[in-house]
C-alpha positions as CSV (number, residue, x, y, z in Angstrom):
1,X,-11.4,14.7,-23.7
2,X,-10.3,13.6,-20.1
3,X,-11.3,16.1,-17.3
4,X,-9.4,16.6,-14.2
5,X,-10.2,17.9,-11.3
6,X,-8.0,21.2,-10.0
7,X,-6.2,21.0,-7.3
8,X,-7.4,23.4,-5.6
9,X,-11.2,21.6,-6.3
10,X,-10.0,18.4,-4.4
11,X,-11.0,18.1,-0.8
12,X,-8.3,18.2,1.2
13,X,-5.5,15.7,1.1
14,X,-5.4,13.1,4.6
15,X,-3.2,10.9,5.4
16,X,-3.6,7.7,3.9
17,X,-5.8,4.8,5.9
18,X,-4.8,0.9,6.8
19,X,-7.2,0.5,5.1
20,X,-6.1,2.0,2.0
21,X,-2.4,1.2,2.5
22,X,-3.6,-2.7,2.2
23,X,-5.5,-2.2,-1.0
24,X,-2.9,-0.5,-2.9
25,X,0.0,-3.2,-1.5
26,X,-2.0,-6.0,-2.8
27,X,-2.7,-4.1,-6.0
28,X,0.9,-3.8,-6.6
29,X,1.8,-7.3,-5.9
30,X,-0.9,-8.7,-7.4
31,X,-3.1,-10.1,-3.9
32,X,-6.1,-10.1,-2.8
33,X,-7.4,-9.2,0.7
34,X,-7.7,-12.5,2.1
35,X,-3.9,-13.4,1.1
36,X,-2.8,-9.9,2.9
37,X,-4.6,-11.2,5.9
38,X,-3.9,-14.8,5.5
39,X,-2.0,-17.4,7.4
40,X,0.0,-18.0,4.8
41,X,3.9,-17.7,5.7
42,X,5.2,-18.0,1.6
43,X,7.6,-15.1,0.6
44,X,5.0,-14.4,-2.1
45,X,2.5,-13.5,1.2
46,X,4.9,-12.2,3.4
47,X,6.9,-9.6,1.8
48,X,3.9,-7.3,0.6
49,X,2.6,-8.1,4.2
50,X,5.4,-7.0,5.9
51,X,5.7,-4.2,3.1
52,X,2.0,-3.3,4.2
53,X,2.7,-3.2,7.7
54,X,5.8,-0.9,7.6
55,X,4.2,1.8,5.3
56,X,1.2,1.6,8.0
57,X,3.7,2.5,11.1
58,X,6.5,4.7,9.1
59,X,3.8,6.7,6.8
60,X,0.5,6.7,8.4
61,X,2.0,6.7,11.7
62,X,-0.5,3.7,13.3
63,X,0.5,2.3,16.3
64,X,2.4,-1.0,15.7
65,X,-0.4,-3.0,17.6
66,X,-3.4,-1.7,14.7
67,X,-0.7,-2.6,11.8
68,X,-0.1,-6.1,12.7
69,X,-4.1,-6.5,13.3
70,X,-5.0,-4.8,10.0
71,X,-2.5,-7.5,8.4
72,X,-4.5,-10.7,10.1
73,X,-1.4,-11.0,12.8
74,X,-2.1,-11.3,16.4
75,X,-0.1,-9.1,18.5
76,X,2.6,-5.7,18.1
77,X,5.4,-8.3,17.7
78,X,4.6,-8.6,14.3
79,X,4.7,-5.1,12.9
80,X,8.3,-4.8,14.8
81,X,9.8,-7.6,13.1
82,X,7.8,-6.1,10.0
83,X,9.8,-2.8,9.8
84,X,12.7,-4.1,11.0
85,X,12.9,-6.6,8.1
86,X,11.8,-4.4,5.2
87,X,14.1,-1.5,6.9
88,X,16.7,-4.1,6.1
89,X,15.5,-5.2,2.7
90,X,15.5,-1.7,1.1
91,X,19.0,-1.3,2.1
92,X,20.0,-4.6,-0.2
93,X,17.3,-5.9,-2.4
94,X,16.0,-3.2,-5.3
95,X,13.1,-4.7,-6.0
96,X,11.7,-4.3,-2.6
97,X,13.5,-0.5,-2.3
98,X,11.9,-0.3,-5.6
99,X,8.3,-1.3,-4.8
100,X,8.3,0.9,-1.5
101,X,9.0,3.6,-3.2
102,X,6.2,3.2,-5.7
103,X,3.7,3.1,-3.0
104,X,4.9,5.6,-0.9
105,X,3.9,7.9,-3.7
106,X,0.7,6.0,-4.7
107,X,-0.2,6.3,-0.8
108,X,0.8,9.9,-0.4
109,X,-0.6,11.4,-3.1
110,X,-4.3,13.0,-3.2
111,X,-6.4,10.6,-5.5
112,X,-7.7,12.6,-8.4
113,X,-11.8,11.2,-9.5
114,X,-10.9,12.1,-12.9
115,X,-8.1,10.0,-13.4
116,X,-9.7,6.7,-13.7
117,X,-12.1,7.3,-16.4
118,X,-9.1,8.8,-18.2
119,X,-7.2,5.8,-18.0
120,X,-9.9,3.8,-18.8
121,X,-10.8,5.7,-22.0
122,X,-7.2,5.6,-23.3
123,X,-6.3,1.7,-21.5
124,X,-9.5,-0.3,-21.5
125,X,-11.3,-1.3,-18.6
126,X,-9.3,-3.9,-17.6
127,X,-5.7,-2.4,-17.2
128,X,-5.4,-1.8,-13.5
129,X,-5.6,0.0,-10.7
């Protein structure tokens, strides 16, 4: 029997981290830290990264400076090119409007403790985040 933890017993809700906006983008696409941060300039790297960086300015309201530093990048310059270019992307490719949208609600919603050992008893261990 999975228990869940009410609402109203959950501390309560902040906005989400860099931190935590960088784990959940590389858990979606499949990354791990070091490729977030990485030099790496393949699309496979840089779309989640700029994907990262534009959730970090737009929903957790970081400067554009902490954004690109959080994502390995060296200067503000970055995160502005960033938003401009997923800004863009959501207006013509579904995939990335679609994947945006899926962690704007992973991101903005309050995690729940019980929820993972729910999913584990009915999923297995190994079936994600």
């Amino acid at each position: 029997e999975p228990v869940f933890v009410a609402p109203s017993e959950l501390p309560p809700w902040k906005p989400a981290t860099g931190e935590y906006i960088r784990k959940c983008v590389a858990l979606h696409f499949g990354l791990t830290r070091a490729e977030m941060i990485g030099p790496n300039r393949c699309r496979v790297y840089t779309i989640p990264r700029q994907i990262g960086m534009y959730l970090c300015v737009r929903h957790a309201g970081m400067s554009l400076w902490r954004a690109a530093s959080l994502f390995g990048r060296a200067d503000h310059t970055s995160a502005v090119c960033a938003k401009r270019h997923i800004e863009a992307l959501i207006k013509t490719d579904p995939m990335v409007a679609a994947a945006v949208a899926t962690l704007i609600v992973k991101i903005e919603t309050p995690y729940d403790p019980g929820y993972e050992e729910w999913r584990d008893q009915q999923y297995g261990k190994d079936c994600g985040p």
